[in-house]
C-alpha positions as CSV (number, residue, x, y, z in Angstrom):
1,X,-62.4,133.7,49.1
2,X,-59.6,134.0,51.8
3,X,-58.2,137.2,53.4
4,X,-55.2,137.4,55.4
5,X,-53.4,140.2,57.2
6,X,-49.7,140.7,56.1
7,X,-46.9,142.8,56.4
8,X,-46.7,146.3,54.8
9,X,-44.1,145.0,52.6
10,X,-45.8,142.5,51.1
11,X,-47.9,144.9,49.1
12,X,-44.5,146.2,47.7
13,X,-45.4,144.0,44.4
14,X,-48.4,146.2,43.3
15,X,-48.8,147.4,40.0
16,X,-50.5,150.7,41.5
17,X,-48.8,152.7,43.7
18,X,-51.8,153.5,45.8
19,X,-51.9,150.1,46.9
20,X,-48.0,149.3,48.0
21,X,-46.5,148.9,51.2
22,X,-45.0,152.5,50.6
23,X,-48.5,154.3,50.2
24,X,-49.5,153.1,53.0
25,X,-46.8,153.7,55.2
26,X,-46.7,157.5,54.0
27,X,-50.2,157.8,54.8
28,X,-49.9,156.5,58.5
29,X,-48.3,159.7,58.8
30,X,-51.1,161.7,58.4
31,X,-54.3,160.6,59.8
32,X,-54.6,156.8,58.2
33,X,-54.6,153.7,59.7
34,X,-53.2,151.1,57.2
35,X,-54.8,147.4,57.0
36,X,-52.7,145.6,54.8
37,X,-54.5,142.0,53.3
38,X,-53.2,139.2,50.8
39,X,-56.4,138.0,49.1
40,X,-57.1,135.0,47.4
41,X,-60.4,135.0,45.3
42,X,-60.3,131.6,43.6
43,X,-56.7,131.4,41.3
44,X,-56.1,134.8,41.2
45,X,-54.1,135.9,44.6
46,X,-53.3,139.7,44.9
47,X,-52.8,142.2,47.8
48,X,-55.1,145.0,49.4
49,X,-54.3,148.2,51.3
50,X,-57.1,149.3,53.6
51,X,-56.6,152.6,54.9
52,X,-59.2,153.7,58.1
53,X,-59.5,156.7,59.7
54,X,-62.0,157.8,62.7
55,X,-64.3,160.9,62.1
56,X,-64.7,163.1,64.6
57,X,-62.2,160.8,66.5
58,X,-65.2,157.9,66.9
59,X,-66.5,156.7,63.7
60,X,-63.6,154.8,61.8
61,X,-64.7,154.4,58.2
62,X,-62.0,152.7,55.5
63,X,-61.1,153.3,52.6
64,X,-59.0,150.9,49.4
65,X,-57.4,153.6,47.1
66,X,-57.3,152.4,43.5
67,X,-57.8,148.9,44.4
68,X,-58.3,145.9,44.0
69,X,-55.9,145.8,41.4
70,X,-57.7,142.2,40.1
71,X,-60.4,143.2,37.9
72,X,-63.3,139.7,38.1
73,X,-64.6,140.9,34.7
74,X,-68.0,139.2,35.8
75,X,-69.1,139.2,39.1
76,X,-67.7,142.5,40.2
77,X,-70.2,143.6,42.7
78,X,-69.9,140.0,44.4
79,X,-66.3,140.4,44.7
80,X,-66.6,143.9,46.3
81,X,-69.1,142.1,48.4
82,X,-67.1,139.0,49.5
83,X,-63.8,141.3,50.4
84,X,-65.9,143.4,52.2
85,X,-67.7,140.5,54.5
86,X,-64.0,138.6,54.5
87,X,-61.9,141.9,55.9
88,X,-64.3,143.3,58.3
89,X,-63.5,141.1,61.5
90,X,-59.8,142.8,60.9
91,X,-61.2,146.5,60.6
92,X,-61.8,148.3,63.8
93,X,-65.4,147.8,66.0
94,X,-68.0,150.1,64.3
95,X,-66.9,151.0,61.2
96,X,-69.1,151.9,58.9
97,X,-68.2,151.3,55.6
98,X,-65.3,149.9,53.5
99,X,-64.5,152.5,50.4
100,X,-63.4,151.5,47.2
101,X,-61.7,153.6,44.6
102,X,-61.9,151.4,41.8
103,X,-59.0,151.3,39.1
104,X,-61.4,148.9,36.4
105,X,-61.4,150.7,33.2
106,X,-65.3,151.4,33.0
107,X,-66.7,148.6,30.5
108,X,-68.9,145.5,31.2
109,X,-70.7,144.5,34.0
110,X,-71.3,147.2,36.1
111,X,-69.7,146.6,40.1
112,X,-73.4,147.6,41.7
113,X,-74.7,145.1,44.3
114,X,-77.0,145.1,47.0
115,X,-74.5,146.3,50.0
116,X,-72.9,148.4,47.4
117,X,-73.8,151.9,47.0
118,X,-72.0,154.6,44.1
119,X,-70.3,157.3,46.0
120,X,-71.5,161.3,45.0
121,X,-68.2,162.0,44.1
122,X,-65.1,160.3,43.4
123,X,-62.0,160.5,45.9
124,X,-59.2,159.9,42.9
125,X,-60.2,160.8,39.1
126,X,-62.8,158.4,37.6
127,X,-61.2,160.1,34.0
128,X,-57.9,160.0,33.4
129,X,-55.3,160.7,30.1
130,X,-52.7,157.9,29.5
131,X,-49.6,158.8,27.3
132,X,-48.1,155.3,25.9
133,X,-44.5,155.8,26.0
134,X,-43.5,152.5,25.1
135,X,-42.4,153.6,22.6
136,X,-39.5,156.0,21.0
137,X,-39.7,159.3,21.9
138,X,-40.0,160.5,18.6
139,X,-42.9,158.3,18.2
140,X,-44.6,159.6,21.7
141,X,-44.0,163.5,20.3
142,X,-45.2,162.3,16.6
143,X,-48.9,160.9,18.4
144,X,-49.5,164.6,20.7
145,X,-51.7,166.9,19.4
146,X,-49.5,169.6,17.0
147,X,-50.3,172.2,18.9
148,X,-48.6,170.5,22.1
149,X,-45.2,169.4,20.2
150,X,-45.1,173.2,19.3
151,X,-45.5,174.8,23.0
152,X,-43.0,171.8,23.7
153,X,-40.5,173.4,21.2
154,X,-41.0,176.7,22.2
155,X,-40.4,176.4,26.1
156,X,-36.6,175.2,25.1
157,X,-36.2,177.6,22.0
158,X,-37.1,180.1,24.8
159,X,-34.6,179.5,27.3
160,X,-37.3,177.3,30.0
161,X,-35.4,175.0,31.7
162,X,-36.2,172.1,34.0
163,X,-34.4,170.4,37.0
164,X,-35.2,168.6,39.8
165,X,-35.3,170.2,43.3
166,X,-34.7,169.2,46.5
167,X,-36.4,169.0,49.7
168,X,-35.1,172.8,50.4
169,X,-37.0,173.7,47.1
170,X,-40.5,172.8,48.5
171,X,-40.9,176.0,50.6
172,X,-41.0,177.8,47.4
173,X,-42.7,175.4,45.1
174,X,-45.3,175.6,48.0
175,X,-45.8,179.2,47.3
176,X,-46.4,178.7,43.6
177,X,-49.0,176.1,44.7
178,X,-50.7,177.9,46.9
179,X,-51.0,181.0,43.8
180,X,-52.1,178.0,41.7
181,X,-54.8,176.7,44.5
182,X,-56.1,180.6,44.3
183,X,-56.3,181.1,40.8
184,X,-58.2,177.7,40.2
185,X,-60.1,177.4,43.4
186,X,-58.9,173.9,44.6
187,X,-58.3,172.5,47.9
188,X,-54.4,171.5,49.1
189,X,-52.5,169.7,51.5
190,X,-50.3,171.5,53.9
191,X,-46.8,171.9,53.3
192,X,-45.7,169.5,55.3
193,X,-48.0,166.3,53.3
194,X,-45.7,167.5,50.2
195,X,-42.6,167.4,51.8
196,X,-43.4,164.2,53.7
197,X,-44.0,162.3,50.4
198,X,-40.7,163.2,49.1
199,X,-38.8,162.7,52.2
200,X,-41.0,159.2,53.1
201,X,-39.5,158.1,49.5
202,X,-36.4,158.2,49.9
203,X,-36.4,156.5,53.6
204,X,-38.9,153.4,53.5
205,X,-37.5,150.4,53.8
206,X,-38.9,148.2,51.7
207,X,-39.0,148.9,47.8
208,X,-40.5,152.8,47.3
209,X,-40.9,154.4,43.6
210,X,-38.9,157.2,42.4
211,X,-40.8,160.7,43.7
212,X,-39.3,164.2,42.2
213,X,-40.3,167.7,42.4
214,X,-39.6,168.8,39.0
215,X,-38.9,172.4,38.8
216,X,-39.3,174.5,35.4
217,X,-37.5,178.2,35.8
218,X,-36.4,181.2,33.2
219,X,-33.5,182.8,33.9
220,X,-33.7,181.9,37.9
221,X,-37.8,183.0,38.1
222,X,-39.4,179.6,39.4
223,X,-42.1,179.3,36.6
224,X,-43.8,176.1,37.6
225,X,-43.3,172.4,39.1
226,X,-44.4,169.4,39.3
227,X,-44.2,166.4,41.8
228,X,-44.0,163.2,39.5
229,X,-43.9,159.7,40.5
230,X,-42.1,156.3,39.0
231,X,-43.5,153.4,40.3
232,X,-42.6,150.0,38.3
233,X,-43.3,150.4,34.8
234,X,-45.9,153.6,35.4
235,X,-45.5,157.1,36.0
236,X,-47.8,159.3,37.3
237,X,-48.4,163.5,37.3
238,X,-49.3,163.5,41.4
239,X,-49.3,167.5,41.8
240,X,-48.5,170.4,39.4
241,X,-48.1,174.1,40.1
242,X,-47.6,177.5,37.4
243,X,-46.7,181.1,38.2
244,X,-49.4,183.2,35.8
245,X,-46.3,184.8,35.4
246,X,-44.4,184.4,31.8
247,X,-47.0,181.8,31.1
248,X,-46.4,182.6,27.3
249,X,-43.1,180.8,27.7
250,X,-45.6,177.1,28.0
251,X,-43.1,175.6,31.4
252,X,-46.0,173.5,32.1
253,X,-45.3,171.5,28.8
254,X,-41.5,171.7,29.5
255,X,-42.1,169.6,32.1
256,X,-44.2,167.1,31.5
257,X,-41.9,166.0,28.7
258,X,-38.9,166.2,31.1
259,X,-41.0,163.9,33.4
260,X,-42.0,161.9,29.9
261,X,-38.3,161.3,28.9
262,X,-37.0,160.5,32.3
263,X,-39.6,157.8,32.6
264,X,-38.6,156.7,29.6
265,X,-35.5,156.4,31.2
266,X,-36.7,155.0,33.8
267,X,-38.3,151.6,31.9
268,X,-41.7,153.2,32.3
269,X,-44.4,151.9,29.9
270,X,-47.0,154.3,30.4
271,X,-47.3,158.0,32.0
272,X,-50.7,158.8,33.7
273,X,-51.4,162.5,33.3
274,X,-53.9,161.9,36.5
275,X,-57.5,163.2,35.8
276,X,-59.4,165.1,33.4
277,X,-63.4,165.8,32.5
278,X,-65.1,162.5,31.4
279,X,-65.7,164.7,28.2
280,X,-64.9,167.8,26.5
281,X,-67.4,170.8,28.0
282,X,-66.9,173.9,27.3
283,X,-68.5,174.5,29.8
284,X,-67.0,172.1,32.3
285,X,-64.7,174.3,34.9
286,X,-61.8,172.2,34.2
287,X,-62.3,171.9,30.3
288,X,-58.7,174.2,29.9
289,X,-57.3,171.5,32.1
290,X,-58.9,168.8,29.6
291,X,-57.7,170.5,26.3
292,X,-54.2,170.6,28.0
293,X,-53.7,167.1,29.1
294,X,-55.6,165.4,25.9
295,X,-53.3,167.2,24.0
296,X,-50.5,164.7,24.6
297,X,-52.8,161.4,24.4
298,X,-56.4,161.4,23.6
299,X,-56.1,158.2,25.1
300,X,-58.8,159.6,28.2
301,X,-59.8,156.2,29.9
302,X,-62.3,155.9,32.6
303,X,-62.8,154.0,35.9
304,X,-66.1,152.7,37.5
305,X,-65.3,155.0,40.5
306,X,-66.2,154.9,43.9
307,X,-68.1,153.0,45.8
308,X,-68.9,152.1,49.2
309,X,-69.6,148.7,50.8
310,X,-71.9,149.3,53.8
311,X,-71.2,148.1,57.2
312,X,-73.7,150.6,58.9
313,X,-76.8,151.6,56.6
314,X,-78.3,154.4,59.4
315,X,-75.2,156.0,60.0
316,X,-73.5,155.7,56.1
317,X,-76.9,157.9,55.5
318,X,-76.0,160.5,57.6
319,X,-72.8,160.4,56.8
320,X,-73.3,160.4,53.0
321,X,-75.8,163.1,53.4
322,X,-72.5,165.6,55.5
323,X,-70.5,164.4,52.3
324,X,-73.1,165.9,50.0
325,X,-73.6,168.8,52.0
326,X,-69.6,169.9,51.9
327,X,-69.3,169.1,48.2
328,X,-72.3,171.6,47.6
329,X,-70.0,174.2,49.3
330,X,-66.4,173.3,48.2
331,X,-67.8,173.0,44.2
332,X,-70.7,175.0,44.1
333,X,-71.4,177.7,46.6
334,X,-67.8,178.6,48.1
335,X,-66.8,178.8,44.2
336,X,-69.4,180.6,42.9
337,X,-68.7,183.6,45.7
338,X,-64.8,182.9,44.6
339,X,-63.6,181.8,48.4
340,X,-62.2,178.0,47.5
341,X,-62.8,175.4,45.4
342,X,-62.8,171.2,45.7
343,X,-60.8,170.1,48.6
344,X,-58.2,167.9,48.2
345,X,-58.8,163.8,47.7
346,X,-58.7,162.2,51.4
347,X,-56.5,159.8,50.2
């Protein structure tokens, strides 16, 4: 195996958006670092984005969102292992672990090995639903659950309508997020991430996908919205946000079909509603969410995860043992006394 440092734009082929050039020039912007690597691992050749970031402004540890993109089949773990050895002379002095969000659909040989250890918790969602819109758009409605073609239906026989919004629009759409971040108890960005991810989109130079803030209203009342975006042939639900206002009106399924039909438009192949439950709990927190989303695909697939190569075993202890200690807080006891809820993925 070789690993080379390359320009950010040479990671502008990725299938997955978390690994391009773009992503990681957005996230320098807020914290990150970004290591960008062409790798070659025998005849397949592919790119990697290493983001780093110090804690507590001393302790960098790095992180690969949804990536690698080349799936080994066999031999995963010792393919983690070998990128991990070959990039680690580039990553700054001390670091203490690399990350990996893997984007493998979970089947076969597990990616365990001896350096690696299974993260707690998973920075993006392990689950996630997948709507095929290959095809006609009579065909994508025909495959939802009934249910979800009706509230679809309804939201237009009822006057919801959908447009895209503009950078001015955010400050509002913010507002609605922040109502939505109550109500559910989940952690956000600041303002200023959102708006940054719209704005970095339309001014990288190299080749960025398609972000829009897609805004549902009823008769001028800002229902919902939802940032959506189009990157090769996929598209991906990144952020959503609902009044509890006029909910009976369904503007949440208004727009994911307007975000369906413009990737359509688009060329995209598939549209990645962006994590749900592994399985359908009642009891699960976010089973509403998981009823929702399966009802346009029941298509759920799932990841391996993450999981960390260690550089530093004493201080990836103590580190993983902080980590455990704030998720306890964020999903169990800040929740259950109705302060918060998960923070938001440090990607």
């Amino acid at each position: 195996m070789t690993v080379r440092p390359v320009p950010l734009s040479c990671l502008d082929t990725s299938p997955e958006l978390l690994q391009s050039g773009f992503w990681g020039a957005f996230k320098e912007g807020y914290g990150w670092k970004a290591f960008p690597f062409e790798v070659s691992a025998g005849p397949a050749t592919f790119g990697l984005l290493v983001l780093v970031r110090r804690l507590a402004g001393r302790f960098p540890i790095a992180y690969v969102p949804f990536g690698p993109v080349h799936d080994p089949g066999a031999g995963r773990g010792g393919t983690l292992a070998l990128i991990a050895r070959a990039v680690r002379e580039s990553l700054p002095k001390g670091t203490l672990f690399l990350r990996f969000d893997l984007p493998w659909a979970r089947d076969g040989e597990s990616p365990a090995g001896p350096r690696l250890r299974k993260c707690r918790s998973d920075m993006q969602p392990a689950s996630t639903v997948v709507v095929d819109i290959s095809v006609s758009a009579e065909q994508v409605l025909a495959a939802m659950k009934p249910k979800t073609r009706y509230n679809i239906r309804l939201a237009g026989k009822k006057g919801v309508t959908v447009v895209e919004g503009t950078p001015a629009d955010v400050p509002s759409w913010y507002a609605l997020y922040q109502e939505t971040a109550r109500r559910d108890r989940i952690g956000i960005h600041s303002r200023a991430y959102y708006q940054g991810l719209l704005q970095s989109a339309a001014g990288y130079s190299g080749e960025a996908p398609c972000v829009q803030l897609l805004l549902a209203r009823h008769e001028g009342e800002l229902l919902a919205g939802n940032i959506v975006a189009y990157w090769k042939d996929r598209a991906a639900y990144l952020y959503g946000a609902s009044s509890g206002a006029k909910r009976n009106l369904m503007p949440t399924y208004a727009l994911q079909w307007e975000a369906i039909t413009r990737a359509q438009a688009r060329g995209c192949r598939t549209y990645d509603l962006f994590g749900v439950p592994p399985r359908p709990d009642p009891g699960h927190p976010m089973f509403g969410l998981y009823q929702f989303k399966t009802g346009f695909s029941e298509q759920v697939r799932e990841r391996w995860g993450t999981w960390d190569a260690v550089y530093r075993p004493g201080l990836r202890a103590l580190f993983g043992a902080a980590e455990a200690a704030r998720m306890f807080y964020y999903r169990g006891l800040k929740k259950r006394m109705g302060r918060g809820g998960t923070p938001a993925a440090a990607t």
